[in-house]
MIPA-358460 format. One record per residue (C-alpha): residue in one letter; z, x, y. Coordinates in steps of 0.1 Angstrom, whole numbers, plus 2048, in hexadecimal, padded with zeros to 3 digits. Example, Ala and Ser with C-alpha at 12.3 -4.5 7.8 and 13.67 -1.06 7.14 Angstrom:
<atoms>
a84E87B7D3 s8478897F5 
</atoms>
This chain:
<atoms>
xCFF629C84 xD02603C8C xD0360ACB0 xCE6620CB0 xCCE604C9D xCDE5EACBA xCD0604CD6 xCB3607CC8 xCAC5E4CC6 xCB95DECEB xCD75D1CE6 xCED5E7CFC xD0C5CECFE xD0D5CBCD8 xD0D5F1CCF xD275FACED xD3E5E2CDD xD385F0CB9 xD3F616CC7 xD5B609CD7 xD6C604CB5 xD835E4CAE xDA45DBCBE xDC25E2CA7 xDE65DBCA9 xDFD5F0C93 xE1E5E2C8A xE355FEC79 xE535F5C68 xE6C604C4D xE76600C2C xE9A5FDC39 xE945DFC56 xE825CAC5D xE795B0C77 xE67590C72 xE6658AC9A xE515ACC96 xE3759FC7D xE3657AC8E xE3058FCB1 xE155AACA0 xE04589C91 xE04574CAF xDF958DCC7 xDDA59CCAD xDCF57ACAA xDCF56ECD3 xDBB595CD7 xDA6596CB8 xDB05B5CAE xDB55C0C8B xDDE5C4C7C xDE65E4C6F xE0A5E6C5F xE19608C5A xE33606C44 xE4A626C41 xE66630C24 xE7964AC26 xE6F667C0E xE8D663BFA xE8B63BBF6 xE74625BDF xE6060BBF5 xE735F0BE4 xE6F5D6C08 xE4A5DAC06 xE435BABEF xE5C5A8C00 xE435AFC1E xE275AAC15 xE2F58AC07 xE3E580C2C xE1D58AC3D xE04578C21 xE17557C27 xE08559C47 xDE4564C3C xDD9579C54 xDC3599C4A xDD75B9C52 xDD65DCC40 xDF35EFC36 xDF2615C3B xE18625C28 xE27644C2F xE49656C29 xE5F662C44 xE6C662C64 xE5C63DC76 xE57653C99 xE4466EC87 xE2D656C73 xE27640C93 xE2065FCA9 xE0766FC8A xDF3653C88 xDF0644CAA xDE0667CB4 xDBE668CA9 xDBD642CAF xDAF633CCF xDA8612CC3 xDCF60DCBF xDD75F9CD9 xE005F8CD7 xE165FBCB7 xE335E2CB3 xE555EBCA1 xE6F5CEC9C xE8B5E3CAD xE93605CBF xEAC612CA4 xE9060DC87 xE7B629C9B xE97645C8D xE9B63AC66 xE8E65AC58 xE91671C71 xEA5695C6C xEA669BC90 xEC3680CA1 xEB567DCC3 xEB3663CDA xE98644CCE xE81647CED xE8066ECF0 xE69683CFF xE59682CDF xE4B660CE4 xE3866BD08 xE1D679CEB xE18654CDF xDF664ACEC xDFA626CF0 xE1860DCF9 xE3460ACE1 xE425E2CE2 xE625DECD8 xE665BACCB xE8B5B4CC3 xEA55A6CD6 xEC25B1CC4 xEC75D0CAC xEBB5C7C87 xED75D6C6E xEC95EDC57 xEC25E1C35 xED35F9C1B 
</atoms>
């Protein structure tokens, strides 16, 4: 509707931008890792773009989200505005389900390539043929394999 009373008043650039929908950046981590390099690299770039930070943090259906404040904490010290979106589950499956319907998503960032299996059933290879559905770049921020917190 905002786009539509910018036409109307002749201000083409202005309601093109508002249809176009803002930039996000969605960082997905676990419950059971976690990588502050990710967060640092998810703020840093979201803030150069102006684009909005959207964490999606997974558990796995059988554990408690007992990182989460830990989290949280981490990313208010910084104080950038970010919303959190949780789900339960396989990492892949919840990145891949909400990515779909999501154009605005312009890559989603994991700390490291093991976290992408936590709470999967299916052992398969992390970049599988599943991932060719994934509708915007994956960045992989980690150097070196995080150890999975237990």
């Amino acid at each position: 509707m905002s786009a539509v009373a910018f036409a109307e008043m002749g201000e083409h650039e202005a309601a093109r931008e508002i249809q176009k929908g803002q930039k996000t950046v969605l960082l997905a981590i676990s419950d059971r890792a976690f990588d502050s390099n990710a967060l640092t690299y998810a703020l840093n770039i979201s803030e150069r773009i102006n684009a909005n930070l959207e964490i999606l943090y997974v558990s796995e259906s059988d554990r408690d989200r007992n990182g989460l404040n830990n989290f949280l904490s981490e990313v208010k010290k910084v104080g950038f505005r970010f919303s959190l979106v949780m789900k339960k589950g396989c990492v892949k499956k919840a990145i891949l389900d909400y990515t779909d319907k999501r154009s605005e998503i312009l890559f989603v960032v994991v700390g490291a390539a093991l976290e992408l299996n936590i709470g999967c059933e299916v052992s398969e290879k992390v970049f599988s043929k599943t991932w060719k559905k994934l509708k915007c770049p994956l960045v992989v921020v980690s150097k070196n394999e995080m150890p999975l917190m237990e």
